[in-house]
Legacy VTK file of the C-alpha trace (Angstrom):
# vtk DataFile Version 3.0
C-alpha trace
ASCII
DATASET POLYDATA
POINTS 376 float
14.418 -21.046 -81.163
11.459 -18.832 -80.629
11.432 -17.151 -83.720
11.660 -20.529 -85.068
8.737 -21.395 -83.014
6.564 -18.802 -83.963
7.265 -19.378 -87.287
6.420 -22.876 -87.972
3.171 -22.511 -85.846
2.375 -20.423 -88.786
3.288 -22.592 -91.466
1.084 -25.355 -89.598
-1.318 -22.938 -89.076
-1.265 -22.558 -93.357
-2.495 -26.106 -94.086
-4.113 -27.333 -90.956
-2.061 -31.018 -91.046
-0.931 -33.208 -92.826
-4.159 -34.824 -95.079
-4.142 -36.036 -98.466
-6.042 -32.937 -100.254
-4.419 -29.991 -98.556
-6.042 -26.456 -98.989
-4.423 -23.450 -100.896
-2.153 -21.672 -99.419
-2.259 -17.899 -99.706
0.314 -15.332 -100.664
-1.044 -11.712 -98.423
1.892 -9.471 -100.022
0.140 -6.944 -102.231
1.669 -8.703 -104.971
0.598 -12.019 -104.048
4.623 -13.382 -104.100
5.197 -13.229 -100.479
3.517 -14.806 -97.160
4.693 -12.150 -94.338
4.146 -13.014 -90.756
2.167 -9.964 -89.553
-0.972 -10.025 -88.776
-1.463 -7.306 -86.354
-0.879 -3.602 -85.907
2.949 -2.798 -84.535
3.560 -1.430 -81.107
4.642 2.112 -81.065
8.304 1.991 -79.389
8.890 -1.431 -79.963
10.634 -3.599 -82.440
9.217 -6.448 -84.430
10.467 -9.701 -85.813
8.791 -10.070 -89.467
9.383 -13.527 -90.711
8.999 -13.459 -94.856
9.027 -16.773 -96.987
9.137 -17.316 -100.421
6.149 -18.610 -103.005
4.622 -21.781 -102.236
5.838 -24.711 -104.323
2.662 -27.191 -103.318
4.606 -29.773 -100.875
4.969 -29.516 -96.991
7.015 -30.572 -94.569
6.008 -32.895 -91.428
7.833 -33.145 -88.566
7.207 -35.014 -84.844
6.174 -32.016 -82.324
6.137 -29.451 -84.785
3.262 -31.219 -87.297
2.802 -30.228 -90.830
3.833 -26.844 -92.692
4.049 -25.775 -95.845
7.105 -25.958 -98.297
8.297 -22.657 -99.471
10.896 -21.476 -102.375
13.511 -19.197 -100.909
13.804 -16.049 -101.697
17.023 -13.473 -102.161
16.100 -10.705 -100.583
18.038 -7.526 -102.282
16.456 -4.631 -100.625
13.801 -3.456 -97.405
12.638 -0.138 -97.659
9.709 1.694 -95.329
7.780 4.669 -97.458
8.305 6.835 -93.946
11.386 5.489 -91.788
9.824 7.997 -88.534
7.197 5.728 -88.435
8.737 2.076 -88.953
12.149 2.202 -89.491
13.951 -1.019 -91.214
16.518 -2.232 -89.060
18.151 -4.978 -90.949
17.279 -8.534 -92.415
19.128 -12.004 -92.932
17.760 -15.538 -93.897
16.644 -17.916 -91.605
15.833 -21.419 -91.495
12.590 -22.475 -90.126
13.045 -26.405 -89.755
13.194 -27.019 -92.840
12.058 -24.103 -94.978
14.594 -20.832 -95.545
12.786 -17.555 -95.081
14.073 -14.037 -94.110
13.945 -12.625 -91.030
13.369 -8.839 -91.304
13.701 -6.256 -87.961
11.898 -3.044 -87.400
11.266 -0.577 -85.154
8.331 1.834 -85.056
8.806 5.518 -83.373
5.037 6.432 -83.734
1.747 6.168 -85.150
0.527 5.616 -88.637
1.036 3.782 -91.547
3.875 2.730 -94.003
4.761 0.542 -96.737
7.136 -1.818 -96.677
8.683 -2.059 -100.329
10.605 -5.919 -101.496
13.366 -5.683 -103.870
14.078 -9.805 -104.449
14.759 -12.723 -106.703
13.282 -16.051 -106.390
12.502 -19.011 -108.847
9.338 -19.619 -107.522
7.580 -16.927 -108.889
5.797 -17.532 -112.102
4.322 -15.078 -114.837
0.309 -15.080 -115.321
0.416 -13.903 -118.526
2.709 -14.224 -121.960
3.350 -10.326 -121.977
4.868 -10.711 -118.614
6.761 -14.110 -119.536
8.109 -12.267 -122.078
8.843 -9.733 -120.499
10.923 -11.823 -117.276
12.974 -13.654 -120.380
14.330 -10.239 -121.371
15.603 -9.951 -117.965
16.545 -12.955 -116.584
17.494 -12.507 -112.690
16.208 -8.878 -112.257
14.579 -8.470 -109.062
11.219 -8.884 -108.505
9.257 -5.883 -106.550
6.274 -6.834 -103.780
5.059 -4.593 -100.735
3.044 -4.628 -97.634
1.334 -2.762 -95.467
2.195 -2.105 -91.718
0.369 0.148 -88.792
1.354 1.219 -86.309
-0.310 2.142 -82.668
0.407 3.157 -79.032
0.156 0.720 -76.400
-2.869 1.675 -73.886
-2.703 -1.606 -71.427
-0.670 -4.656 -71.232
-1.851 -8.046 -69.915
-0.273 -10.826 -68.831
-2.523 -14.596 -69.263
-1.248 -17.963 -68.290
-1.165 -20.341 -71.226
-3.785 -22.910 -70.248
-5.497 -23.726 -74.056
-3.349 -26.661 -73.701
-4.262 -27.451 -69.773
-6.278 -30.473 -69.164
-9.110 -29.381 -67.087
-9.237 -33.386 -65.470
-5.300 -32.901 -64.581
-4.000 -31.201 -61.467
-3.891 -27.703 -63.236
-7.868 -27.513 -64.445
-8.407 -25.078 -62.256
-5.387 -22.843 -62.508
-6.927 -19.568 -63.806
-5.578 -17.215 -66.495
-4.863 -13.795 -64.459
-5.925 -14.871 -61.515
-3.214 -15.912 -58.467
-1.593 -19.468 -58.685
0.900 -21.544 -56.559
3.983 -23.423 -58.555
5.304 -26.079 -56.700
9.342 -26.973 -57.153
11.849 -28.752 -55.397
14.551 -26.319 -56.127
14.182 -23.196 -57.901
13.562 -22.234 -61.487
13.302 -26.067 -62.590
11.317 -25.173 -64.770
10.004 -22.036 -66.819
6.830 -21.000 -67.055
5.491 -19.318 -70.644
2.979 -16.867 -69.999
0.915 -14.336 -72.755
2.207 -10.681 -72.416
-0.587 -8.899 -74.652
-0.081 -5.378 -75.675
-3.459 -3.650 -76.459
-4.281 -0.629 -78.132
-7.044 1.815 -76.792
-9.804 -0.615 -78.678
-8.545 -3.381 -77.120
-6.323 -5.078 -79.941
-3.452 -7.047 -79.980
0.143 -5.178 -80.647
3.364 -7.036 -81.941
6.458 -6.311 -80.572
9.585 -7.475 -78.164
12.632 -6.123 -76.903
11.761 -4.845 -73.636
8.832 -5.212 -70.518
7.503 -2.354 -68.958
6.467 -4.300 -65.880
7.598 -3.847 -61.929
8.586 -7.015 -60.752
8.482 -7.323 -56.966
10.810 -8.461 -55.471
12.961 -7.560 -58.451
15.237 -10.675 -57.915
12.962 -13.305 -57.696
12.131 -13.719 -61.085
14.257 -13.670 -64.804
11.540 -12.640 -68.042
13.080 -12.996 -71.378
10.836 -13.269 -74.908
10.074 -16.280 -76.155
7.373 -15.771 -78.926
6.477 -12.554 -80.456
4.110 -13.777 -82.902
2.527 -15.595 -80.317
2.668 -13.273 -77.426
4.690 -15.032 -75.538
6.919 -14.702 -72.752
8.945 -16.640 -70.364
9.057 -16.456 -66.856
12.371 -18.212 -64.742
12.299 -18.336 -61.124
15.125 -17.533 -59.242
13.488 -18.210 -55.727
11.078 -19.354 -53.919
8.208 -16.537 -51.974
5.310 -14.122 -54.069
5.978 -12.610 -57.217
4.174 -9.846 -57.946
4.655 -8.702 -61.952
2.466 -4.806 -62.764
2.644 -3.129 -65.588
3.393 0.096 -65.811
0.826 0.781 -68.745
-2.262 -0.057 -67.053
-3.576 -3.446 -66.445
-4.274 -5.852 -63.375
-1.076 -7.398 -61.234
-0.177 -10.659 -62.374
1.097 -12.563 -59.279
2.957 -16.221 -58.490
3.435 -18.052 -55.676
6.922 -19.874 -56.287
6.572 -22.783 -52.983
8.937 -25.666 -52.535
7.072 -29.527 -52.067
7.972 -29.188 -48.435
5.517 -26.404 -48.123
2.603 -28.829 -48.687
1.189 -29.743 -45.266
-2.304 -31.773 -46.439
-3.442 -33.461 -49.199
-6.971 -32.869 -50.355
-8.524 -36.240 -52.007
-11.800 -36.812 -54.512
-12.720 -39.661 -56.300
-14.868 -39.999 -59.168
-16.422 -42.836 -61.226
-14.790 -44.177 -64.109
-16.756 -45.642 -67.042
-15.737 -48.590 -69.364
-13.195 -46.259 -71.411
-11.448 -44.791 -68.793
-13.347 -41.278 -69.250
-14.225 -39.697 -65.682
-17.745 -39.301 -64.489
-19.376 -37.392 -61.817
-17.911 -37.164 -57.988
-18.523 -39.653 -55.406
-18.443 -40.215 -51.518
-18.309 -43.994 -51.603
-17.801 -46.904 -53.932
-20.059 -49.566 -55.707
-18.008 -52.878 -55.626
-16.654 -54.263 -58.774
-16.429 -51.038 -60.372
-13.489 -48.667 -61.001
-12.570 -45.272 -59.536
-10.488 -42.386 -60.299
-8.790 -41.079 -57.171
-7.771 -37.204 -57.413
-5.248 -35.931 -54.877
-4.115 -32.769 -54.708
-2.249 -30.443 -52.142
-4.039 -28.180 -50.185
-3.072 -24.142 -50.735
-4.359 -21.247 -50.893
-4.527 -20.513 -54.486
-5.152 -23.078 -57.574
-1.993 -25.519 -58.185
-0.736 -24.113 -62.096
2.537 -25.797 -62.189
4.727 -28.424 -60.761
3.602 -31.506 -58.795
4.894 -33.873 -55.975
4.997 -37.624 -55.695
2.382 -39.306 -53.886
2.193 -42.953 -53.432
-1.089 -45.197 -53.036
-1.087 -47.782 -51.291
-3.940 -50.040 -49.800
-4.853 -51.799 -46.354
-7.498 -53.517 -47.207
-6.653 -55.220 -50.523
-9.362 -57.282 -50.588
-11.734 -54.466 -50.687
-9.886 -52.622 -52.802
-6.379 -51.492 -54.152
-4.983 -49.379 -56.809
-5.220 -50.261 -60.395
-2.324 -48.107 -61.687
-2.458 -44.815 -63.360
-4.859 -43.807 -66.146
-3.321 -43.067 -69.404
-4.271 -39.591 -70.200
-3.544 -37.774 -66.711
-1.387 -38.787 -63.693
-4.813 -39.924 -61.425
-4.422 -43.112 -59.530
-7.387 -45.856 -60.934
-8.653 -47.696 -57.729
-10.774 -50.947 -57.946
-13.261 -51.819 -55.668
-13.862 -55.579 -54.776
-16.167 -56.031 -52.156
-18.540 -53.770 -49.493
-16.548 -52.751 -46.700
-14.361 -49.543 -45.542
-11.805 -49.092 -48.585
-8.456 -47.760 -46.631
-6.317 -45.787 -48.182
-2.217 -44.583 -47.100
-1.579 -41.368 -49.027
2.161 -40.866 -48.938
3.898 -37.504 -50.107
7.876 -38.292 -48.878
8.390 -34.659 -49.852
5.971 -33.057 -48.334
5.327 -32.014 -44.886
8.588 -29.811 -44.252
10.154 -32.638 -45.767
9.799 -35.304 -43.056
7.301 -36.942 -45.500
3.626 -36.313 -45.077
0.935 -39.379 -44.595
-2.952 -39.478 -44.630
-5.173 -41.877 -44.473
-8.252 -42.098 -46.638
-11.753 -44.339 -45.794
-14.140 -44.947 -48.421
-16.944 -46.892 -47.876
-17.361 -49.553 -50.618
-21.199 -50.635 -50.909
-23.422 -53.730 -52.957
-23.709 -52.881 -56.541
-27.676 -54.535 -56.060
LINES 1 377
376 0 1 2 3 4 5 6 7 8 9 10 11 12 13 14 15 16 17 18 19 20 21 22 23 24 25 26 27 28 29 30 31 32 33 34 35 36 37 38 39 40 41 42 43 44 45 46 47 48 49 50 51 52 53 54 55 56 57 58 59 60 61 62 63 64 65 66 67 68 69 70 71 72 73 74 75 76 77 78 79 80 81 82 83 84 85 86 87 88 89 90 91 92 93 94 95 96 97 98 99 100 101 102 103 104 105 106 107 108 109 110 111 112 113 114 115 116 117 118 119 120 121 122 123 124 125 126 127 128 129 130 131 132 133 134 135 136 137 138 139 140 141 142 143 144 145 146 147 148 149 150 151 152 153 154 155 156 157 158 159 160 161 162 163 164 165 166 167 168 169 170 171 172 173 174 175 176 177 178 179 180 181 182 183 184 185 186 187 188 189 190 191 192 193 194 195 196 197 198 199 200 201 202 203 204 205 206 207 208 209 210 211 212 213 214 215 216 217 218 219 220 221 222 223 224 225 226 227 228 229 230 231 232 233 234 235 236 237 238 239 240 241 242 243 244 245 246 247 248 249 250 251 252 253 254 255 256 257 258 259 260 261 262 263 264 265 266 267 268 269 270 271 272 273 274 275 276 277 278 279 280 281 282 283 284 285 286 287 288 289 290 291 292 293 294 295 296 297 298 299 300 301 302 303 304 305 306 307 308 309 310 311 312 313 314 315 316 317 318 319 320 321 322 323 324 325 326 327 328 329 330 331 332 333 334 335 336 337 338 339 340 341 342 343 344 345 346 347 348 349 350 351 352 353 354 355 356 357 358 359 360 361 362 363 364 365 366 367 368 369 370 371 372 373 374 375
């Protein structure tokens, strides 16, 4: 699936949702048939997934998690050729289908630097003539091939580095302040539960992104702690299994600073650390407080106390109240797992914090006062 991946994010990319009056969608083959997935320069010593659809035909395609990409005819790719094959040589292509658009799939490899051409020999009824000479022209031969080309370069890797992925991270959930290269604690009840997809960015001398997969000049220590396997090239992705709990440390060999994981089970957690900030008529958080104003609504914030940001995973940790009539918990707010408390009347607001797998595992319990005061 990660080629798939990568390329429908492009396709979505293309036209930017679904909307009634979608943009134009732009061939970037030299001969303005083809859209080519390759934006950037290839890695020297690496291979490279190209993906390759077809001419436009106008429509899209929208699908739930993926959103909206474009519609594309297919293509029958005859022939891949490189102008020098001991700079990128063409390993092989086959069609692919990308949800639901077909497109072709094309491998190389580049053995150093420069520049080549990539030359398409292909048929496709999507492609149209601009002109009567050349309508003529296609009638007289009816199914020849059609030629296109593109241009590919090529350059040496000078650093690698390796970024958590937090565009998506809400910086009002329990991972805002997990930073991107930076240390950060995961938190699992057994090991490898879950993955973790982190950016593995090969740069050139100037500091510009490389494609290119297929292996990961990195030492991992320990070694058998943690599984990495590709999941994106297009994206720069990578995926990162643990196999156990303790430090990861992951260095590459090329230059570039050590990218390192803490891997902890729940039962690690020996303290909770607990904020609360005011919450305004739509739910949105505003600033931090130190006590309530009765007959308003709070936003309670626990987290576990380590000693690096919390980037993944999470325990269970119950609210409850014992002094309901000051105050008690409201239930969760919709767009991040934060407990909503409501505050009734002045008084001490007491709190029971309960983690049942935390604290070695015997369960760990804390008790929180908040003073509630007059809202005069």
């Amino acid at each position: 699936m990660r080629v798939v991946a990568a390329a429908l994010v492009i396709l979505a990319a293309s036209l930017g949702g679904c909307v009634e009056n979608q943009p134009s969608v732009t061939p970037n083959s030299d001969g303005g048939h083809l859209f080519i997935d390759l934006e950037a320069p290839v890695a020297v010593g690496w291979t490279s997934e190209v993906v390759i659809f077809g001419p436009a035909t106008g429509g899209q395609h929208c699908e739930e998690g993926l959103g909206c990409y474009a519609d594309h005819h297919p293509i029958q790719m005859e022939e891949v050729i490189s102008s020098d094959e001991s700079i990128v040589e063409v390993l092989g292509f086959e069609i692919q289908q990308y949800g639901a658009v077909e497109g072709i799939r094309v491998d190389l490899e580049a053995h150093q630097e420069g520049e080549v051409t990539l030359e398409f020999s292909f048929t496709s009824e999507g492609v149209e003539s601009e002109t009567d000479e050349e309508q003529e022209e296609n009638q007289e031969q009816i199914g020849g091939p059609i030629s296109d080309s593109f241009t590919v370069e090529t350059r040496q890797v000078a650093h690698m580095r390796l970024a958590r992925e937090t565009e998506q991270v809400n910086p009002l959930g329990p991972y805002g302040a997990c930073p991107e290269r930076g240390e950060g604690a995961y938190l699992m009840d057994v090991p490898g539960e879950y993955d973790i997809l982190v950016q593995m960015q090969k740069l050139d001398d100037r500091g510009n992104l490389l494609r290119g997969f297929g292996h990961f000049p990195f030492e991992i220590e320990p070694e058998d702690l943690m599984e990495v396997q590709m999941e994106n090239e297009s994206l720069h992705q990578v995926r990162l299994t643990p196999k156990g709990y303790g430090t990861v440390t992951v260095t590459p060999e090329t230059g570039g600073d050590p990218f390192i994981n803490h891997f902890l089970p729940v039962s690690d957690v020996q303290s909770l650390e607990a904020r609360a900030f005011g919450l305004n008529e739509q739910g949105g958080r505003g600033s931090e407080v130190n006590q309530f104003s009765e007959g308003r609504f709070f936003e309670l914030v626990f987290a576990p106390v380590l000693n690096v940001p919390l980037c993944g995973g999470r325990m269970d940790v119950q609210v409850q109240t014992l002094t309901p009539v000051i105050c008690e918990p409201a239930g969760q707010l919709q767009d991040r797992p934060n407990e909503a408390i409501a505050a009734h009347h002045a008084g001490d607001c007491l709190l029971r914090l309960t983690a049942p797998a935390a604290g070695g595992g015997q369960g760990l319990v804390q008790e929180l006062v908040i003073p509630v005061q007059h809202d005069w």
